[in-house]
Structure formats: C-alpha cells, structure tokens
PyMOL Python script that loads the backbone (N, CA, C, O; Angstrom):
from pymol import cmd

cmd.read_pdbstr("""\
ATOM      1  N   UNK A   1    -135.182  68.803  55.398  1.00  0.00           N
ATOM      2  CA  UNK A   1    -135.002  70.229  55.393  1.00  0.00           C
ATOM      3  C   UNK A   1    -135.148  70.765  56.814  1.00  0.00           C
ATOM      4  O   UNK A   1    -136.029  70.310  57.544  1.00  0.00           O
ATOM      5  N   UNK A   2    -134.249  71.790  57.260  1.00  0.00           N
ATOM      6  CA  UNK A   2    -134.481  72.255  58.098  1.00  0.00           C
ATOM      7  C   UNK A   2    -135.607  72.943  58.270  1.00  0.00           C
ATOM      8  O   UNK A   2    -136.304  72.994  57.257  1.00  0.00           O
ATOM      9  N   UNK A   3    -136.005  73.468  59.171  1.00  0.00           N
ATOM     10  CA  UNK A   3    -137.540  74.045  59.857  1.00  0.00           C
ATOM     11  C   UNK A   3    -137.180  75.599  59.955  1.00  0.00           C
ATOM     12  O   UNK A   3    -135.980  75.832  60.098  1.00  0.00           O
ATOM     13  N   UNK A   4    -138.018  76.663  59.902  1.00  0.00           N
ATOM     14  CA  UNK A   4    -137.338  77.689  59.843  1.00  0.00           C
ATOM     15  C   UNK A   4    -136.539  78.504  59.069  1.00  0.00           C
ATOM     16  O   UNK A   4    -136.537  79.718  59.272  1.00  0.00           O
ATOM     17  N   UNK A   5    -135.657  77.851  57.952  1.00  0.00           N
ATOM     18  CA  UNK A   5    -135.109  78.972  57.399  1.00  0.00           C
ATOM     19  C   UNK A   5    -135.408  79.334  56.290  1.00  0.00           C
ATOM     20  O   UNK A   5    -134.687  80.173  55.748  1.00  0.00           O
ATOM     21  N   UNK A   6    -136.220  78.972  55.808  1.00  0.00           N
ATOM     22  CA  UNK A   6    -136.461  78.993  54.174  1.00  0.00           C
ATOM     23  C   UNK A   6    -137.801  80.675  54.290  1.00  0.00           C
ATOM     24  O   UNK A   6    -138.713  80.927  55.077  1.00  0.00           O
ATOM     25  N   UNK A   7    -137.277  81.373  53.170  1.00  0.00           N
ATOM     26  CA  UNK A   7    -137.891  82.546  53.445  1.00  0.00           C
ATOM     27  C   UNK A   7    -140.046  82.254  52.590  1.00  0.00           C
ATOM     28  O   UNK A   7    -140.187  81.709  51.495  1.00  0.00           O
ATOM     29  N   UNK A   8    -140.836  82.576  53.123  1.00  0.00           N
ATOM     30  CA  UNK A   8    -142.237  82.611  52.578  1.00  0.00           C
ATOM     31  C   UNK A   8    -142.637  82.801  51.380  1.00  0.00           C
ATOM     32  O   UNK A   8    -142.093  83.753  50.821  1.00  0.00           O
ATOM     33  N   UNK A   9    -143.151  82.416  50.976  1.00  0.00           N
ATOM     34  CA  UNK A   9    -143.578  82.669  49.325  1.00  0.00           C
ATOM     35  C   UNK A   9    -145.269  83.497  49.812  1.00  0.00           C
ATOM     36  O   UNK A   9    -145.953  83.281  50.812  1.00  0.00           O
ATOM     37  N   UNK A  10    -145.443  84.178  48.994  1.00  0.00           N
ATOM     38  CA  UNK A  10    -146.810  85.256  49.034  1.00  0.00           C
ATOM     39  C   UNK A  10    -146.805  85.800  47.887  1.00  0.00           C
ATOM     40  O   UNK A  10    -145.795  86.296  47.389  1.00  0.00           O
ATOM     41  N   UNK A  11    -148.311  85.755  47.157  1.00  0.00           N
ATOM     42  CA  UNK A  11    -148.679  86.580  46.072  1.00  0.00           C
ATOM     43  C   UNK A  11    -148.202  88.111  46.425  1.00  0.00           C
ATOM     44  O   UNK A  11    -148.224  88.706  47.502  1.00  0.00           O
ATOM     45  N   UNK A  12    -147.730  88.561  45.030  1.00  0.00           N
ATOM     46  CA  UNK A  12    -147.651  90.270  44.775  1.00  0.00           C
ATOM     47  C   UNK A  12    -147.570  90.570  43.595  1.00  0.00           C
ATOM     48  O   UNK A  12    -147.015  89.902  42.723  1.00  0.00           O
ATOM     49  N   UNK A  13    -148.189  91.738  43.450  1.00  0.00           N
ATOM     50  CA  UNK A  13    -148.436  92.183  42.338  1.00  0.00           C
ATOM     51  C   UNK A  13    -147.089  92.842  41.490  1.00  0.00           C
ATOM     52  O   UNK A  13    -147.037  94.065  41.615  1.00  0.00           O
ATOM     53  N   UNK A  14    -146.276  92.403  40.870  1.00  0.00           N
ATOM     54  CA  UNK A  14    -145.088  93.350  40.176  1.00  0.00           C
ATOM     55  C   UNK A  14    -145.831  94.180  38.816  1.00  0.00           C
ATOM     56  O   UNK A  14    -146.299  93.741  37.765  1.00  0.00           O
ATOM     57  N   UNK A  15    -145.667  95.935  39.508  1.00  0.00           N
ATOM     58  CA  UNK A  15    -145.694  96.615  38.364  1.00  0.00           C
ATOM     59  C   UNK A  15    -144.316  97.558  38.076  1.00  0.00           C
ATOM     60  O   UNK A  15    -143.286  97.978  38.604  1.00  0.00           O
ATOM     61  N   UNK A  16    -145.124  97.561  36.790  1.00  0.00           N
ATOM     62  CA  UNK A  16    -144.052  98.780  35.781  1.00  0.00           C
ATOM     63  C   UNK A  16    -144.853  99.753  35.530  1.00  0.00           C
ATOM     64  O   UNK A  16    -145.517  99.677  34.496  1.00  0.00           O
ATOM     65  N   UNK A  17    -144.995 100.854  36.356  1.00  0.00           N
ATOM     66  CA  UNK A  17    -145.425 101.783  36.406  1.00  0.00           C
ATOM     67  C   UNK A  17    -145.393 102.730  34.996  1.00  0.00           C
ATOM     68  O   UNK A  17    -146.184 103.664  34.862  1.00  0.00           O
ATOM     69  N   UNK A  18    -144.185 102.313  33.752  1.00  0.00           N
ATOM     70  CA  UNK A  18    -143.593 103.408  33.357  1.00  0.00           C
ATOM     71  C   UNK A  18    -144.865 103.129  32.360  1.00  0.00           C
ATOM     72  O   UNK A  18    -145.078 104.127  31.672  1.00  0.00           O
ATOM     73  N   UNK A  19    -145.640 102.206  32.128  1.00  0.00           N
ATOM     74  CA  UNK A  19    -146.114 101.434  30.791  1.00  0.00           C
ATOM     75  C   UNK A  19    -147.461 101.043  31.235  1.00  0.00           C
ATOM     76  O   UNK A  19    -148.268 100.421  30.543  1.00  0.00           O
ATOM     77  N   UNK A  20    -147.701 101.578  32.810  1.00  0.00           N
ATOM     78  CA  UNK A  20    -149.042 100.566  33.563  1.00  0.00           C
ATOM     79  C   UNK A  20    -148.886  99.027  33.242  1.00  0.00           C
ATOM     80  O   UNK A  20    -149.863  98.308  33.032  1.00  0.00           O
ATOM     81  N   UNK A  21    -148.063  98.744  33.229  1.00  0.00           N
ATOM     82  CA  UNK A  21    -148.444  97.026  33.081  1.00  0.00           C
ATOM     83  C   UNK A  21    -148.286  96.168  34.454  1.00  0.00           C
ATOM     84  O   UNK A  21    -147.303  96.360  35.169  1.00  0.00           O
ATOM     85  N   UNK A  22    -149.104  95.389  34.738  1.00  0.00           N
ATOM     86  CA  UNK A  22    -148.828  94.820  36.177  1.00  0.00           C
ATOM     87  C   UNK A  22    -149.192  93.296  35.989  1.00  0.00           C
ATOM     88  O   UNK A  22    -150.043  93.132  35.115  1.00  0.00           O
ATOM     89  N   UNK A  23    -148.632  91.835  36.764  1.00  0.00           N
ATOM     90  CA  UNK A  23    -148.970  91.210  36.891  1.00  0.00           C
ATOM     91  C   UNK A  23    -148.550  90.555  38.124  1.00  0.00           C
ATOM     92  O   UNK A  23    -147.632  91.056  38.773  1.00  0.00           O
ATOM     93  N   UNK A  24    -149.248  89.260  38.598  1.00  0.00           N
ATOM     94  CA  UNK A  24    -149.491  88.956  39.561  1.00  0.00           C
ATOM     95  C   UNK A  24    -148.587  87.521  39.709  1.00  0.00           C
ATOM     96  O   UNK A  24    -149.040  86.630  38.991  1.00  0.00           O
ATOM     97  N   UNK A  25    -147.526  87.175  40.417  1.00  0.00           N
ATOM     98  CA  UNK A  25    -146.967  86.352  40.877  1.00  0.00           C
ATOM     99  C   UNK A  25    -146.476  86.244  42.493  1.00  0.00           C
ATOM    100  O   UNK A  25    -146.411  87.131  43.344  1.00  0.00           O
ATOM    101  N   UNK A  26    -146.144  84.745  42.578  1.00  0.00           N
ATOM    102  CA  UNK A  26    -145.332  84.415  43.930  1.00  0.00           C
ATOM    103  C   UNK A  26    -143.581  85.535  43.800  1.00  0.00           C
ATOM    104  O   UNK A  26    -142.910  85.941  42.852  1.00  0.00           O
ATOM    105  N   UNK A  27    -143.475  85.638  45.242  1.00  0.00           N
ATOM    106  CA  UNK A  27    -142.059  86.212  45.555  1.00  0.00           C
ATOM    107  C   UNK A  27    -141.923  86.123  46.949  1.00  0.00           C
ATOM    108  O   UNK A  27    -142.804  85.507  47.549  1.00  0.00           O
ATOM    109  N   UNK A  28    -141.077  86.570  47.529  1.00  0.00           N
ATOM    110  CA  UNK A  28    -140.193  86.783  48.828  1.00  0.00           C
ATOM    111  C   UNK A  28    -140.683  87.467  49.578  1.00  0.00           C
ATOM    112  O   UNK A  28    -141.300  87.355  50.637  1.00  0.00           O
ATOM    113  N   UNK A  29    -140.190  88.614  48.610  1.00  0.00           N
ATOM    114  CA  UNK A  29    -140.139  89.996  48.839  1.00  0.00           C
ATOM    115  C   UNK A  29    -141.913  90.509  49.202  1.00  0.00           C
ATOM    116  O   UNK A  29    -142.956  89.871  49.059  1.00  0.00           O
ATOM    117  N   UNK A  30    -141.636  92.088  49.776  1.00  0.00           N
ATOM    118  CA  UNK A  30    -142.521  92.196  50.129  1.00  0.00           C
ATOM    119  C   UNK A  30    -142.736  93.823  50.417  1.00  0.00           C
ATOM    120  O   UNK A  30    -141.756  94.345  50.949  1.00  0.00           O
ATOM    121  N   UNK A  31    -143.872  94.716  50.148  1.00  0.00           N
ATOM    122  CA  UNK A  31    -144.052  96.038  50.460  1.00  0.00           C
ATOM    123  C   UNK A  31    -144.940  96.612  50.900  1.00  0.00           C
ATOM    124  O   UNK A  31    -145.993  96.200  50.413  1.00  0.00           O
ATOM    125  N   UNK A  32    -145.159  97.903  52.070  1.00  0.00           N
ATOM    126  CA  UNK A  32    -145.951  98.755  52.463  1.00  0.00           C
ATOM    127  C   UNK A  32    -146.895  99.014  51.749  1.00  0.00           C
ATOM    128  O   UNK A  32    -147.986  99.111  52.311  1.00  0.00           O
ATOM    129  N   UNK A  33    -146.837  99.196  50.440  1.00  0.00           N
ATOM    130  CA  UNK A  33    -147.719  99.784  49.227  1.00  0.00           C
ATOM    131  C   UNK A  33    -148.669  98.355  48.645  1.00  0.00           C
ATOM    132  O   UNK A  33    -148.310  97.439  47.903  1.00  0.00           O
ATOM    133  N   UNK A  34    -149.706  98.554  49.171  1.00  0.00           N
ATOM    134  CA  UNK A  34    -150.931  97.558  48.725  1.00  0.00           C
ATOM    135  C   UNK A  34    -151.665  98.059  47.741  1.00  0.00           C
ATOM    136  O   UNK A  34    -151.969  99.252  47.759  1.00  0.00           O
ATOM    137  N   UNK A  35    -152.180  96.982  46.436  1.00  0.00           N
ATOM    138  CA  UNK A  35    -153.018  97.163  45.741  1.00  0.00           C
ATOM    139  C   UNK A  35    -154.151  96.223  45.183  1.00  0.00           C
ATOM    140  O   UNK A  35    -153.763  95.077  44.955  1.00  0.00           O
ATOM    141  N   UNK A  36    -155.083  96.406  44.997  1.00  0.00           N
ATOM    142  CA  UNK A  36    -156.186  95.827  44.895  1.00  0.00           C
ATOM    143  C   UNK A  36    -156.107  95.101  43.412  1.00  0.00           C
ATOM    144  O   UNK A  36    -155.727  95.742  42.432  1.00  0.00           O
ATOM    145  N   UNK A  37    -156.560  93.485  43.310  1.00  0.00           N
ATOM    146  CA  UNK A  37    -156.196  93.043  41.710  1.00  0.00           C
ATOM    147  C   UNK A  37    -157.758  92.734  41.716  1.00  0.00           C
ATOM    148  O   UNK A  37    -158.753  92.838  42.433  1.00  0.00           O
ATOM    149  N   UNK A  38    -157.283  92.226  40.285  1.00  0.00           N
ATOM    150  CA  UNK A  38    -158.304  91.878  39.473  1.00  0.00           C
ATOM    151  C   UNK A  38    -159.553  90.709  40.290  1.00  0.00           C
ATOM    152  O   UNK A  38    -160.749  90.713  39.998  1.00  0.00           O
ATOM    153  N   UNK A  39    -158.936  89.812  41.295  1.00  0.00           N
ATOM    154  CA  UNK A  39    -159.713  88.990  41.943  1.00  0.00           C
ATOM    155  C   UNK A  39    -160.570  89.944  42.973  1.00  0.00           C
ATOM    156  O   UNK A  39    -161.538  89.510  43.599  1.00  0.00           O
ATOM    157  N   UNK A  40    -160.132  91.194  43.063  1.00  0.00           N
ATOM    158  CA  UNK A  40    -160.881  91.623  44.297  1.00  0.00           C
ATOM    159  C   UNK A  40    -159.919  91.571  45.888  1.00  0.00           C
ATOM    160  O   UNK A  40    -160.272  91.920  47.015  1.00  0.00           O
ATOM    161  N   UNK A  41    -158.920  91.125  45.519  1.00  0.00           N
ATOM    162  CA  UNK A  41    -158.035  90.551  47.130  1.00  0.00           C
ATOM    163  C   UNK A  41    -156.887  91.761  46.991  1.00  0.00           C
ATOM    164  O   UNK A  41    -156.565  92.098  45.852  1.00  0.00           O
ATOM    165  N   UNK A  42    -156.422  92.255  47.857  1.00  0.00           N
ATOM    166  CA  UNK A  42    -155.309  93.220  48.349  1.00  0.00           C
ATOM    167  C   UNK A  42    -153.962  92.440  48.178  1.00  0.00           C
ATOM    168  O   UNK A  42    -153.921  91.257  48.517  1.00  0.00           O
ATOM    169  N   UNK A  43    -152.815  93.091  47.640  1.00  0.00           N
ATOM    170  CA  UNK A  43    -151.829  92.419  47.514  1.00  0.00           C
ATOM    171  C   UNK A  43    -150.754  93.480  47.375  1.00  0.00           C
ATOM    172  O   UNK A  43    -150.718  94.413  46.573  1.00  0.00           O
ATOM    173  N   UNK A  44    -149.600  93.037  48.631  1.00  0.00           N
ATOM    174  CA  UNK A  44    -148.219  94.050  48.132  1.00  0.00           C
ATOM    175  C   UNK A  44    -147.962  94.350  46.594  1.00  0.00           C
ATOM    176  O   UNK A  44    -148.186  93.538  45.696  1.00  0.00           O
ATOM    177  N   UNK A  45    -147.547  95.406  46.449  1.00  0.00           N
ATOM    178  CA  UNK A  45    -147.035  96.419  45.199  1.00  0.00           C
ATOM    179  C   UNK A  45    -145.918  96.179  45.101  1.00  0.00           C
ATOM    180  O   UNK A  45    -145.436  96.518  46.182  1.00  0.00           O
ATOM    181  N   UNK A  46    -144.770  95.607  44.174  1.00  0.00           N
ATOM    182  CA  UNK A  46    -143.343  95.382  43.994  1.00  0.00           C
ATOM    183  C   UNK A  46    -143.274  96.311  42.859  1.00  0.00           C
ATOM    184  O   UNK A  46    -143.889  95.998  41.839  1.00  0.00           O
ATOM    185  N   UNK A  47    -142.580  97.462  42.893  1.00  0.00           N
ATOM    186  CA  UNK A  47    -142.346  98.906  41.565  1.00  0.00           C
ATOM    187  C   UNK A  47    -141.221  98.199  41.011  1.00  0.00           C
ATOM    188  O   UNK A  47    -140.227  97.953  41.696  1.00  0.00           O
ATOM    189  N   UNK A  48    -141.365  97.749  39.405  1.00  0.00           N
ATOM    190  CA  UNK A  48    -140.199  97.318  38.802  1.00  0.00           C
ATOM    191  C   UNK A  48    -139.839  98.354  37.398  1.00  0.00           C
ATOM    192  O   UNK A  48    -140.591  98.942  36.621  1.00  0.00           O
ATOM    193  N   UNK A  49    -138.432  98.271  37.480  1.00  0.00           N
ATOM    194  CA  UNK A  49    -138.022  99.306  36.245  1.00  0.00           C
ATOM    195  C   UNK A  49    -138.447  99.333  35.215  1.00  0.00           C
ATOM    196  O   UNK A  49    -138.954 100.334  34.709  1.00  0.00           O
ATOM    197  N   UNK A  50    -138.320  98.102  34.612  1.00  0.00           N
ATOM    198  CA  UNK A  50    -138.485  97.666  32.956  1.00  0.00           C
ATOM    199  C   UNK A  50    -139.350  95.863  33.270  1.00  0.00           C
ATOM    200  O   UNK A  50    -138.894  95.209  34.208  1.00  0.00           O
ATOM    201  N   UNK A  51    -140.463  95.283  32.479  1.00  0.00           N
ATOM    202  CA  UNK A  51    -140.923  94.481  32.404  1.00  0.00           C
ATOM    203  C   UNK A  51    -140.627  93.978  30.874  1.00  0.00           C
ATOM    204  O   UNK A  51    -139.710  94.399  30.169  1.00  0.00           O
ATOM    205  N   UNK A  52    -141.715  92.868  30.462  1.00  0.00           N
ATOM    206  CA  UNK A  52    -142.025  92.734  28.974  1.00  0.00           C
ATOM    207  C   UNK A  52    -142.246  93.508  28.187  1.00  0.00           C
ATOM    208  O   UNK A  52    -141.671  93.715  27.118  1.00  0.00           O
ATOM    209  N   UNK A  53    -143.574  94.283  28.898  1.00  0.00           N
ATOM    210  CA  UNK A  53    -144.161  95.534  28.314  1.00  0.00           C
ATOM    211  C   UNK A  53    -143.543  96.946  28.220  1.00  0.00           C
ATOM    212  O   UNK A  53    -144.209  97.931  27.899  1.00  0.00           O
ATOM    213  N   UNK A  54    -142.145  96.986  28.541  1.00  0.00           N
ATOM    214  CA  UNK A  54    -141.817  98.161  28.109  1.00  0.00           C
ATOM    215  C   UNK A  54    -140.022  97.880  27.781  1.00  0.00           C
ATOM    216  O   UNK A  54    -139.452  98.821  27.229  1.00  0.00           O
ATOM    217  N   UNK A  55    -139.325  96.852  28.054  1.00  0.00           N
ATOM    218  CA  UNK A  55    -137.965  95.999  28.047  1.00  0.00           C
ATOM    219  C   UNK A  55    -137.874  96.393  25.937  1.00  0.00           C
ATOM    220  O   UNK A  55    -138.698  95.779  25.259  1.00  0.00           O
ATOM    221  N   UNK A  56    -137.017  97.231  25.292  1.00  0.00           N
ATOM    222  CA  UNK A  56    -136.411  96.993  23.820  1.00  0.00           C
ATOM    223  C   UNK A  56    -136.547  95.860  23.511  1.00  0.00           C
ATOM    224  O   UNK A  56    -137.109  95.634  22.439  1.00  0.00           O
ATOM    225  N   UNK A  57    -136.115  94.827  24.280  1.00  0.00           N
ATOM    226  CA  UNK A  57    -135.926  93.407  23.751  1.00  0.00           C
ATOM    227  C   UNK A  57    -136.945  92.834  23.166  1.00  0.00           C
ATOM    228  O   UNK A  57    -137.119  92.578  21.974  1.00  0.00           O
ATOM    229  N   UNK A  58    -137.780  92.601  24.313  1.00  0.00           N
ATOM    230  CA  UNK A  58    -139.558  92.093  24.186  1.00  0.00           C
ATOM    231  C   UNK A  58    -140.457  93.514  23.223  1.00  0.00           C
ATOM    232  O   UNK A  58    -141.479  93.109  22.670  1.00  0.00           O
ATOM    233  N   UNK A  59    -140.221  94.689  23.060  1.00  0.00           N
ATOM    234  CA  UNK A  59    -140.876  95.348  22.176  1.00  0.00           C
ATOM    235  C   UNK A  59    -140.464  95.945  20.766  1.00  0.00           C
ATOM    236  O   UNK A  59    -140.862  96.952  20.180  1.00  0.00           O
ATOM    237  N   UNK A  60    -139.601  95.053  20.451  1.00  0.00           N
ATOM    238  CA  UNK A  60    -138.789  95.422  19.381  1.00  0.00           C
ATOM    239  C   UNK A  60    -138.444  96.750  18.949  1.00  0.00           C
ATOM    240  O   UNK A  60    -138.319  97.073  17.768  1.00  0.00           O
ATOM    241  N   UNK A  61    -138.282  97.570  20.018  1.00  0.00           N
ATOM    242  CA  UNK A  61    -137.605  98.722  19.862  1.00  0.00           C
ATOM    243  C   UNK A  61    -136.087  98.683  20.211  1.00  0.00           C
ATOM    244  O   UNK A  61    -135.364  99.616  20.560  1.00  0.00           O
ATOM    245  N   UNK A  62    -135.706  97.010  19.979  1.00  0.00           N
ATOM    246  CA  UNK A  62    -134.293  97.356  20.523  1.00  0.00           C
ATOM    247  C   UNK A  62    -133.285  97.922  18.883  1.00  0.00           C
ATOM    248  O   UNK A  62    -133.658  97.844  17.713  1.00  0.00           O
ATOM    249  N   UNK A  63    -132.219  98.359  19.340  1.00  0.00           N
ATOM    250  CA  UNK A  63    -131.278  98.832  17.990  1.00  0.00           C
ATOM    251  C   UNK A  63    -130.559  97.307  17.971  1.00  0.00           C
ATOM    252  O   UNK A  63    -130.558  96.519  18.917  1.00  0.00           O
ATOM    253  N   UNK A  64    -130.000  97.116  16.758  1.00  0.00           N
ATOM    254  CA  UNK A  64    -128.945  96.111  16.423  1.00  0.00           C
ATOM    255  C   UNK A  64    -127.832  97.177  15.751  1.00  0.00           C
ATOM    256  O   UNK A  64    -127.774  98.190  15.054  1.00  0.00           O
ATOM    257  N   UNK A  65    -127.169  96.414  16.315  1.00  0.00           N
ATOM    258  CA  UNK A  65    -125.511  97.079  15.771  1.00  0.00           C
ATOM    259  C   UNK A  65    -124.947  95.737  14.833  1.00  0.00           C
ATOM    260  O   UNK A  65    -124.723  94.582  15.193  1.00  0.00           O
ATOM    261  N   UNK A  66    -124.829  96.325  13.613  1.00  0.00           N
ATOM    262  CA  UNK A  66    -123.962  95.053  13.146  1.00  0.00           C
ATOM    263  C   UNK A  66    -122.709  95.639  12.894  1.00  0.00           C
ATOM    264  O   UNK A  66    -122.290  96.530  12.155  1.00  0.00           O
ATOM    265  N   UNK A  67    -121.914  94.344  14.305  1.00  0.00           N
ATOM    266  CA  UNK A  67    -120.336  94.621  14.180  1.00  0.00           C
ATOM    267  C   UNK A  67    -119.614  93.734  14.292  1.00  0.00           C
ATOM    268  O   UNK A  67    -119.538  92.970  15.254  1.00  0.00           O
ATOM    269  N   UNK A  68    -118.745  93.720  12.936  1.00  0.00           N
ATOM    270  CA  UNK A  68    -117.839  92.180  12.638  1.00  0.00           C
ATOM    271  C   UNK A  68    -117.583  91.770  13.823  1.00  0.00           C
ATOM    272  O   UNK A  68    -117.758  92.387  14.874  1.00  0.00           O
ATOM    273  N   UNK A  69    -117.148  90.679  13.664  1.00  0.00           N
ATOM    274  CA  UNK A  69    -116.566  89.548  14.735  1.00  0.00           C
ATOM    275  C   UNK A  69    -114.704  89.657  14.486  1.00  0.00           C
ATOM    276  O   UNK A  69    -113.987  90.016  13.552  1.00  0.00           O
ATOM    277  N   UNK A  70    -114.508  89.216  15.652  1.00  0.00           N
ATOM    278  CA  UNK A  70    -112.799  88.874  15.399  1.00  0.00           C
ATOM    279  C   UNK A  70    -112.217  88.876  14.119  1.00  0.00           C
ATOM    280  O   UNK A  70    -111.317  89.585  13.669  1.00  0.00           O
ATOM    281  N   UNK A  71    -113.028  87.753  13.475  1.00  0.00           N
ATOM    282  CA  UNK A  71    -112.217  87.096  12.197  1.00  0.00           C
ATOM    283  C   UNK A  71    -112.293  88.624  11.086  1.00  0.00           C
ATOM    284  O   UNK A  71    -111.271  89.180  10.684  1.00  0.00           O
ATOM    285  N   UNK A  72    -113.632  89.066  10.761  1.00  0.00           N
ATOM    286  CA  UNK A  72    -113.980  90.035  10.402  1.00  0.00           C
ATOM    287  C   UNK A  72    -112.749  91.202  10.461  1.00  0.00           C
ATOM    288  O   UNK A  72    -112.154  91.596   9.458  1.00  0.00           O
ATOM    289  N   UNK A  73    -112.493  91.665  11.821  1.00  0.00           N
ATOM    290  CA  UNK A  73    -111.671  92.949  12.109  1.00  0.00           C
ATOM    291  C   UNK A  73    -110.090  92.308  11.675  1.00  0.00           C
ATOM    292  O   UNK A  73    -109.271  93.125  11.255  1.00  0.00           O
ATOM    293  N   UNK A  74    -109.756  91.113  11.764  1.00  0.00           N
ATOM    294  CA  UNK A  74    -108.220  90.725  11.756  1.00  0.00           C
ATOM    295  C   UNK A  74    -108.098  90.993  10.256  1.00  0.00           C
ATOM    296  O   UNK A  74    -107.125  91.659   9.902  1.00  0.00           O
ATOM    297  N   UNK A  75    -109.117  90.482   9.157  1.00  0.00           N
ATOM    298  CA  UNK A  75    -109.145  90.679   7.721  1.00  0.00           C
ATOM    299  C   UNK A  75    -109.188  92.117   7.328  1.00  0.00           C
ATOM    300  O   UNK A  75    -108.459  92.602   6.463  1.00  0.00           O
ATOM    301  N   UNK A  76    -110.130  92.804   8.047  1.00  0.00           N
ATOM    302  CA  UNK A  76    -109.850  94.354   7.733  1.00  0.00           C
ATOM    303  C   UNK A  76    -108.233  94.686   8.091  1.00  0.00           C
ATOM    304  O   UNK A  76    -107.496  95.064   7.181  1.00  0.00           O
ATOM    305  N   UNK A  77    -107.889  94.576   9.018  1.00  0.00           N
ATOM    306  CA  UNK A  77    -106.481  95.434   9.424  1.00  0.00           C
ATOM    307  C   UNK A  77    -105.858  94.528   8.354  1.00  0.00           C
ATOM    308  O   UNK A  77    -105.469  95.227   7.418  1.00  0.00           O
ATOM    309  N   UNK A  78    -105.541  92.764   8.085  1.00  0.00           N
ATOM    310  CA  UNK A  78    -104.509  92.595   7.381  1.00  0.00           C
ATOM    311  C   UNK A  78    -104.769  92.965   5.537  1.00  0.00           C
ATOM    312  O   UNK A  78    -103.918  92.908   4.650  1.00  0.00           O
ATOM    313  N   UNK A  79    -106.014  93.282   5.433  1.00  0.00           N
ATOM    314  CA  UNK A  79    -106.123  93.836   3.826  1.00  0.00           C
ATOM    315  C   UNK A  79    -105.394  94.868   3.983  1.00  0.00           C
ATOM    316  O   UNK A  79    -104.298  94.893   3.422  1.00  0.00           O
ATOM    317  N   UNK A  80    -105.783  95.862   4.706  1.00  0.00           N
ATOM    318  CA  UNK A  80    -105.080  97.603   4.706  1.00  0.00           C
ATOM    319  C   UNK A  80    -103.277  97.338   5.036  1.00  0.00           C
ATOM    320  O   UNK A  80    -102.413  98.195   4.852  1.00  0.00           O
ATOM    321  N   UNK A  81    -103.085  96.194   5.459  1.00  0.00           N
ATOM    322  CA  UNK A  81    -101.354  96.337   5.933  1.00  0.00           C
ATOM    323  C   UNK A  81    -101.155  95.933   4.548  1.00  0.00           C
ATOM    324  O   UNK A  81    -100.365  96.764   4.098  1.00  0.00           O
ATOM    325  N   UNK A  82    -101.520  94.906   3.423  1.00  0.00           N
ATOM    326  CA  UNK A  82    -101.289  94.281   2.396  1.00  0.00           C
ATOM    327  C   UNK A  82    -100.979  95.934   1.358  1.00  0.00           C
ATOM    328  O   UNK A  82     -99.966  96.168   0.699  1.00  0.00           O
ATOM    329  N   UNK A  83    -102.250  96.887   1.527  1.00  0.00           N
ATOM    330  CA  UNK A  83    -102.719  98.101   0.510  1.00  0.00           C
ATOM    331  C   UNK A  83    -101.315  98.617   1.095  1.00  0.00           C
ATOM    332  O   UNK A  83    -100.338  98.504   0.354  1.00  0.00           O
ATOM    333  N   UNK A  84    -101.162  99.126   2.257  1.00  0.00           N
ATOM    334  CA  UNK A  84    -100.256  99.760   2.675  1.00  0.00           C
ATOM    335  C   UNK A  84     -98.486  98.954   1.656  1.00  0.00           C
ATOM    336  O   UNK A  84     -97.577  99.365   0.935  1.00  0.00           O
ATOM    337  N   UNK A  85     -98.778  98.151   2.049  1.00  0.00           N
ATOM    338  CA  UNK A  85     -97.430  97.515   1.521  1.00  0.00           C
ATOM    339  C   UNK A  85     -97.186  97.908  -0.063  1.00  0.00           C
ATOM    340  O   UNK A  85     -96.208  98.331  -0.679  1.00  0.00           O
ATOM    341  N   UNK A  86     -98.551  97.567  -0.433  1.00  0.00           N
ATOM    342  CA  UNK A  86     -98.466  97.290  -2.277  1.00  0.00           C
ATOM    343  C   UNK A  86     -98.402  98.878  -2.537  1.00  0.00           C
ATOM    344  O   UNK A  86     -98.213  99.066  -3.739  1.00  0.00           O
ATOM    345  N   UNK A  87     -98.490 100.009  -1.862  1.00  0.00           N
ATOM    346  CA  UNK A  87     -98.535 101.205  -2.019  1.00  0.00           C
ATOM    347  C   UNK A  87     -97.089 102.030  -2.007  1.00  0.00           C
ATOM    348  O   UNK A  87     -96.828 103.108  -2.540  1.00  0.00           O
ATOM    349  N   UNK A  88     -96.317 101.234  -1.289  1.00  0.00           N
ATOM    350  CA  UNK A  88     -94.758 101.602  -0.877  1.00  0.00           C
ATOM    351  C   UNK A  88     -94.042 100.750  -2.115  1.00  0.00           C
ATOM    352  O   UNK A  88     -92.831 100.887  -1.941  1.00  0.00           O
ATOM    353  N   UNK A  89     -94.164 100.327  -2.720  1.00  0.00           N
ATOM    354  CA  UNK A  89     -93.701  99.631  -4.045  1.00  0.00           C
ATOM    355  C   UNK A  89     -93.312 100.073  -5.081  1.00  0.00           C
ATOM    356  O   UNK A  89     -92.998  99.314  -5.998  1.00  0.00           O
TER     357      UNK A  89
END
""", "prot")
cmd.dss("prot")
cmd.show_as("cartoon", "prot")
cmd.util.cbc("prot")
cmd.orient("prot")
C-alpha cells in the first residue's frame, strides 16, 4: 500500500438529533462541534437525518402499499378487454 493516501479513521459520535439518539463509531469524516460521551472523552459531533431510532423502516411506522405486480395488472386490463368484448355482443 501506498503511504499517505488512505484517509484516518477517528471515533465520532453520529447523532439524530430529531429522536436524541446518538452512538459512537469509527469514520472519516469529521466536525467543529464536539461532544462529550459516555466514557468521559470529547469526540466530533456528525448531525445525521434519520438513524434506527427514528428511520419508518426500523420503527415500524413505515406504510405498505399493496400493489399488484406485472402479472397482476396485465390480468386486470385483459379481464376488462374480455367484459368489454362480451358486452358489445
């Protein structure tokens, strides 16, 4: 490997402000905004949109749409062309 280019790994704290939820991992990245964790040690602040703790997916507030598939919609249109037909008769 070359020497030099590979970017630093450093603890930071990623929160989701919207939900207070925060946890503590390696990243790149890096910010002005320091906060104090649970160990007692100072660590950049990374502000993230949506986490676990507040993501539909992970809190089962997501909606489901149930909507046929292909095969589904081709059978709807060719029943109604069939009605249509047997109707002109």
């Amino acid at each position: 490997m070359r020497e030099g280019i590979h970017p630093k790994f450093k603890q930071v704290i990623f929160l989701d402000a919207s939900v207070g939820f925060s946890f503590l991992s390696a990243s790149t990245r890096s910010s002005s905004e320091l906060m104090e964790w649970e160990d007692g040690q100072t660590y950049p602040v990374i502000r993230v949109d949506s986490s676990s703790a507040s993501h539909p997916f992970y809190t089962g507030r997501q909606k489901h749409t149930e909507t046929g598939g292909r095969v589904d919609k081709f059978n709807q249109r060719l029943s109604a062309q069939k009605e249509r037909k047997n109707a002109h008769q």
